[in-house]
C-alpha positions in Angstrom: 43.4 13.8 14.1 44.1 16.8 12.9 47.0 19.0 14.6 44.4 21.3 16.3 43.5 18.0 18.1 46.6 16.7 18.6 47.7 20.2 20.3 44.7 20.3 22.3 45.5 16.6 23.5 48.9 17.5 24.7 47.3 20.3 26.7 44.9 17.8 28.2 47.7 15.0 29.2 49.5 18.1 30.7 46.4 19.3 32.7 45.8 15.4 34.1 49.7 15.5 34.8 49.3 19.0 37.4 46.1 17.7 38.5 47.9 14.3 40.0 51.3 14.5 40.1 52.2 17.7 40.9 51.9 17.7 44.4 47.8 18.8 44.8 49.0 21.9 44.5 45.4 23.2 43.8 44.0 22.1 47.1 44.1 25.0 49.4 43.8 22.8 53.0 47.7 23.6 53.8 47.0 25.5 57.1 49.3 26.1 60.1 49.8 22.3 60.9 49.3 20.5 64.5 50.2 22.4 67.7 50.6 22.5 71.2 51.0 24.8 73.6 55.2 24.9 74.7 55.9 24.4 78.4 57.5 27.9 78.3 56.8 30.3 75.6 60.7 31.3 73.7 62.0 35.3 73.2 60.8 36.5 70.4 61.6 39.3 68.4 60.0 40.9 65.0 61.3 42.4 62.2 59.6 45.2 60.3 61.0 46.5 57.0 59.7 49.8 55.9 60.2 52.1 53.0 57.3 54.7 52.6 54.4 52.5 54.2 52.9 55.7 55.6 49.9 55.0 54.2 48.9 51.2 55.4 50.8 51.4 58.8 47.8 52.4 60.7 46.0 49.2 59.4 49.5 46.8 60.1 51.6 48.2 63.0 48.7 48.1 65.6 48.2 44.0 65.0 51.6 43.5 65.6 51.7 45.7 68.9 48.8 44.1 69.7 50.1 40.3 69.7 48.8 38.4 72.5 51.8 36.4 73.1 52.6 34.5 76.5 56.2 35.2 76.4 59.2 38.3 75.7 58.2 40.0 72.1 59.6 43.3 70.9 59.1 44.9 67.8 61.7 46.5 65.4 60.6 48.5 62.7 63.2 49.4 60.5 62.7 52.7 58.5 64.5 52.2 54.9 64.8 55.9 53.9 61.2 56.8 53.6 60.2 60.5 52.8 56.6 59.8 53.7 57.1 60.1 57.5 57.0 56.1 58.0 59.4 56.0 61.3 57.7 59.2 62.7 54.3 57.6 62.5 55.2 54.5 63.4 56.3 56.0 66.8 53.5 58.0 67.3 50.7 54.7 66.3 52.8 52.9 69.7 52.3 55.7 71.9 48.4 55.6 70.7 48.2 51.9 71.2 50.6 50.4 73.8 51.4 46.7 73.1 54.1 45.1 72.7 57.7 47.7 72.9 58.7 49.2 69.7 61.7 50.3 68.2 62.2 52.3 65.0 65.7 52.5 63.4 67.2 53.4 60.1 69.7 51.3 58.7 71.1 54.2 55.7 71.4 53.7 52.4 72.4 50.3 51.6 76.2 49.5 49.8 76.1 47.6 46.5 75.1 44.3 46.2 72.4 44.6 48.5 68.8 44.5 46.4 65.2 44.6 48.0 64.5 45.2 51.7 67.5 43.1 52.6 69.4 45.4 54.2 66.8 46.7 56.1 66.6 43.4 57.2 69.8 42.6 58.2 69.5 46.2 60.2 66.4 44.5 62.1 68.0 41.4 63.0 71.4 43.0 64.3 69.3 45.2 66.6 67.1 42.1 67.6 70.1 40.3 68.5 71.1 41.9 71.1 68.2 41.0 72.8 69.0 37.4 72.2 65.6 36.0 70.7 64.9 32.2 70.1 62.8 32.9 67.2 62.8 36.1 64.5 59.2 37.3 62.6 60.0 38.7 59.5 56.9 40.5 58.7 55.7 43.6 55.9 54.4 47.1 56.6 51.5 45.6 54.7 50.8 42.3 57.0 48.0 42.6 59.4 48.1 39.7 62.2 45.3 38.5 64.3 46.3 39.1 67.9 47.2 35.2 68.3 49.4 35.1 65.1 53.0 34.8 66.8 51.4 32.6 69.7 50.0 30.4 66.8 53.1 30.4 64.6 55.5 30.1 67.4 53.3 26.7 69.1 53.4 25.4 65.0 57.4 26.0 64.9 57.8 24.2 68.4 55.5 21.4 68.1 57.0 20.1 64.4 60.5 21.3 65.0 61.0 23.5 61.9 63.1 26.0 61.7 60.6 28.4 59.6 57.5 28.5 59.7 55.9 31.1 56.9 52.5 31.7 55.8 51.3 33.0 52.5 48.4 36.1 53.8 45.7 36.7 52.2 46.0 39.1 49.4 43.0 42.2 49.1 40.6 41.6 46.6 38.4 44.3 46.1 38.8 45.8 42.8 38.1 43.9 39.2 41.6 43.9 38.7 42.2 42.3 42.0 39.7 39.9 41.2 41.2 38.4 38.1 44.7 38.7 39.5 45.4 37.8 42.5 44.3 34.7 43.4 45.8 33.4 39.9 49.0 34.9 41.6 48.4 32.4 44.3 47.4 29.6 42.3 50.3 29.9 39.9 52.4 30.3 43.0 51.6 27.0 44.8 51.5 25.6 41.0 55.7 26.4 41.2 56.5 25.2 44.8 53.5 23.0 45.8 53.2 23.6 49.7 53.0 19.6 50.2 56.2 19.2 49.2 57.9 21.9 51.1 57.4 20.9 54.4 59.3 17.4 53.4 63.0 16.8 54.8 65.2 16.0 51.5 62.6 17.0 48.9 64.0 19.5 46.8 60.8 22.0 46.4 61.8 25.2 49.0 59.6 28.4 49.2 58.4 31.0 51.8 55.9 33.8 51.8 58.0 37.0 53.0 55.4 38.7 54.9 55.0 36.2 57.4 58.2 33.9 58.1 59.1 33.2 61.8 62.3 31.8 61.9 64.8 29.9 64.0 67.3 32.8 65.2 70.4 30.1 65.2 69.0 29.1 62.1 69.5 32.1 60.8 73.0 33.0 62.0 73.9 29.4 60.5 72.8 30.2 57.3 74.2 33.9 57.7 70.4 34.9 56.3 70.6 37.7 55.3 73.7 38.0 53.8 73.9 35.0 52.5 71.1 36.0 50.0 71.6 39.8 49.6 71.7 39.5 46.2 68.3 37.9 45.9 65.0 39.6 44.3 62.6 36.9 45.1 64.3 36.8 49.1 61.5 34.8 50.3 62.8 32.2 48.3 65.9 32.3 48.6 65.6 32.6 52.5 63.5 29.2 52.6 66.7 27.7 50.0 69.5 28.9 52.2 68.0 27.1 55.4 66.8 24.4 53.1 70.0 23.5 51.6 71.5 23.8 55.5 69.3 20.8 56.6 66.6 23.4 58.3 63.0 21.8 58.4 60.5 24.6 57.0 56.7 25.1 56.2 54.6 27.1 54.3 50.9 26.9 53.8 47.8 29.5 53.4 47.3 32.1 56.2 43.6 32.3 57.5 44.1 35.4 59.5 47.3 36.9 58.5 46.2 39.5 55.7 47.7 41.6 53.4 46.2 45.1 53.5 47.9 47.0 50.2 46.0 47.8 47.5 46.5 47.1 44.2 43.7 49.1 42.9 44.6 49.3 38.9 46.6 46.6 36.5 49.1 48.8 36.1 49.7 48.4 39.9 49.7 44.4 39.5 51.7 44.5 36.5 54.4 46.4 38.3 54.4 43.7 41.2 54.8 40.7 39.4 57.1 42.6 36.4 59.5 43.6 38.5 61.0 39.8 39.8 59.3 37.6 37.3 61.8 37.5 35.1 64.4 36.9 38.2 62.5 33.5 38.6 63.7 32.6 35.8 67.6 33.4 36.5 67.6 36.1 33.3 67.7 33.0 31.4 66.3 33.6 28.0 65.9 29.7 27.1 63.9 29.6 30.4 61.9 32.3 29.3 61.1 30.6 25.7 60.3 27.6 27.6 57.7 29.6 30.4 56.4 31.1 27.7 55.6 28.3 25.4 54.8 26.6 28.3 52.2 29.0 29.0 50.1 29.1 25.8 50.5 25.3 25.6 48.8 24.4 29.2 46.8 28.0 29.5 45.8 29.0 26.2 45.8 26.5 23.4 42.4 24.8 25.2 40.2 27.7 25.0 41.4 28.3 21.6 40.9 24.8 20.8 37.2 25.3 21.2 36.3 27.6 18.5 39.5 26.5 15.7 38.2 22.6 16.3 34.3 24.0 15.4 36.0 26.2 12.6 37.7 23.2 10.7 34.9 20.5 11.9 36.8 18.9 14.4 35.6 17.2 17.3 38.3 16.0 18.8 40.0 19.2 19.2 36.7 20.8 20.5 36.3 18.0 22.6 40.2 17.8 24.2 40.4 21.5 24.2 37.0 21.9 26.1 38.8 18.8 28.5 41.5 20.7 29.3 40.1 24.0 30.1 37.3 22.0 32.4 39.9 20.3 34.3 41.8 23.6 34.3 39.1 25.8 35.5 37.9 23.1 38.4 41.6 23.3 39.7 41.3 27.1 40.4 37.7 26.5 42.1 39.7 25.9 45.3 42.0 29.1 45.2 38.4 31.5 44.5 36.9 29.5 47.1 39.5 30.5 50.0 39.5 34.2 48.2 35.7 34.1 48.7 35.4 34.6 44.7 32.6 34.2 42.6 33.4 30.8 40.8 32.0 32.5 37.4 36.1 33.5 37.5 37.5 30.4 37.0 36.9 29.9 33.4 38.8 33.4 32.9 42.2 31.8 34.2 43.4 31.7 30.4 43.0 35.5 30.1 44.7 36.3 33.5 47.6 33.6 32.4 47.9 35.5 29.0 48.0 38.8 31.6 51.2 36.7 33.7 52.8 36.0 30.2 52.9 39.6 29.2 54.4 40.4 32.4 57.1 38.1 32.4 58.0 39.3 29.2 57.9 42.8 29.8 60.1 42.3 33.2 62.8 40.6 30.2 62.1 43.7 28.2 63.2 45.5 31.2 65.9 43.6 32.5 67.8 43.9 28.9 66.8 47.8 28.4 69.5 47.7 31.7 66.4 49.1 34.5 67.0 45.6 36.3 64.7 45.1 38.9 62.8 46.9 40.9 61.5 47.8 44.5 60.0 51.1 46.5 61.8 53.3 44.3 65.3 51.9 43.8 66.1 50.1 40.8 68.8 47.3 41.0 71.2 46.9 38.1 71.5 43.2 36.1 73.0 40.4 38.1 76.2 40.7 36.5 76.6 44.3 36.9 76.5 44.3 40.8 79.6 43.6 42.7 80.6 41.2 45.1 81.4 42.1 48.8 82.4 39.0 50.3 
């Protein structure tokens, strides 16, 4: 065999590996698991971070006000210095629609050591203790919920005992670049932290989806969330780790009506979203990088190459492993189109949109070494090392 076809082959045995060992990750039937209605309905209270959201709070806020939930919910949106007029419109879209009581609040500017929308988390869930809630929904300026979304996640939460219970919403998809993109994001996503294994006491795998989390308020103040994780870039993460590691029982599956409404119109848009923390996934390790990296063009991008260099040098076997691979690879991103109501013409694309990932994970290394560090609504966080400790 020649060492086309011996590439190509490794490819394949890592393709059959994903496809059965790594937790069905490509299935997409991990929904809000079985649920009955509570005997009485707990407090709860929801947390809105916000930093210049002006422009998709009229297509969030009012789902959230709107929440048909049997028991006490408030709403706490927490305006992170916006200049946009974020707090001021958030008042006036409660006094248009009624619902559930909101409060808007600004936390300041947040001391060092504090990355993300973590402090104006932290700011939410001081003010929503003091109403004493059983449960907490940390929830995006960008989530829309359908109006039984709490009653739904809080029933899940009760019924299995877990302390979180987070669903992954439905990104848009409208534009070509939306298309190729994001459900790849997804699918490389559940590739990572396989949503089977989350949900299982002891096993290691721990994730969360941070626009929707509901989660166990004296699970929270036990795992002093968030300060225990102010440092973190990916906080959804980290959040479902913390509780994790603490013996909390969490969940995370797809959302069916839970839905993202921000736009991501351009790839320059999409490149800044995954940029900015991808190379945080990694720790700002540069052997981890090498090792994403090379796993990347081994599993994504040596079988469609395979293809045309095995006709090239008249070999069979790499045309035939190589066109293996990509089958078995493009069959286990049917699923992922399929709940993003995709045209399934996409999935023998994933290579290019993994090349498109690649880039961006190198280019958020690029960035984290030019000293820019990462990245969100404006601020810019320095390197790991660089930011202090508070205690």
């Amino acid at each position: 065999m020649s060492a086309i076809a011996w590439t190509a082959s490794v490819s394949l045995a890592a393709w059959l590996w994903l496809l059965l060992c790594q937790g069905l990750f490509w299935r997409t039937d991990v929904r809000l698991p079985p649920r009955r209605v509570p005997g009485t309905w707990p407090s709860v209270c929801v947390v809105v971070p916000a930093r210049d959201e002006a422009a998709v709070l009229p297509a969030s806020l009012p789902s959230l006000l709107a929440q048909e939930y049997p028991g006490r919910a408030e709403v706490f949106l927490v305006d992170d210095g916006s200049t946009d007029g974020t707090g001021e419109l958030a008042r006036e879209l409660s006094r248009r629609h009624g619902g559930l009581p909101l409060t808007v609040d600004s936390p300041g500017e947040p001391p060092a050591g504090w990355t993300g929308k973590l402090w104006a988390v932290r700011h939410g869930i001081a003010l929503a203790r003091a109403r004493d809630p059983e449960y907490l929904l940390l929830t995006d300026a960008d989530i829309a919920h359908a109006p039984d979304s709490l009653r739904e996640l809080v029933a899940a939460a009760r019924t299995g005992g877990f302390d979180v219970v987070s669903q992954m919403a439905r990104l848009r998809v409208e534009s070509l670049w939306e298309r190729l993109v994001v459900p790849a994001f997804v699918y490389f996503f559940a590739q990572l932290y396989p949503f089977r294994r989350i949900g299982v006491p002891g096993a290691r795998t721990a994730a969360a989806a941070g626009g929707c989390v509901l989660l166990r308020a004296e699970t929270a103040g036990r795992a002093r969330i968030p300060d225990a994780i102010r440092h973190a870039v990916i906080d959804d993460v980290a959040l479902a780790r913390a509780v994790k590691a603490g013996g909390g029982h969490i969940w995370l599956g797809l959302a069916d009506r839970v839905d993202s409404v921000r736009p991501y119109p351009r790839l320059r848009d999409l490149w800044r979203m995954v940029s900015r923390s991808a190379y945080a996934q990694l720790r700002h390790n540069p052997l981890l990088l090498l090792g994403t990296v090379a796993g990347l063009v081994l599993v994504y991008l040596v079988p469609p190459a395979a293809v045309p260099a095995g006709l090239a040098v008249g070999s069979a076997a790499a045309v035939v492993t190589g066109a293996a691979a990509w089958l078995v690879m493009s069959v286990t991103y049917v699923p992922m189109l399929r709940y993003y109501r995709q045209p399934l013409w996409l999935a023998p694309l994933l290579p290019f949109t993994a090349l498109l990932y690649l880039l961006m994970t190198v280019d958020s290394a690029v960035q984290h070494y030019r000293g820019r560090g990462a990245a969100w609504k404006g601020r810019t966080y320095a390197r790991p090392d660089a930011v202090p400790d508070e205690g």
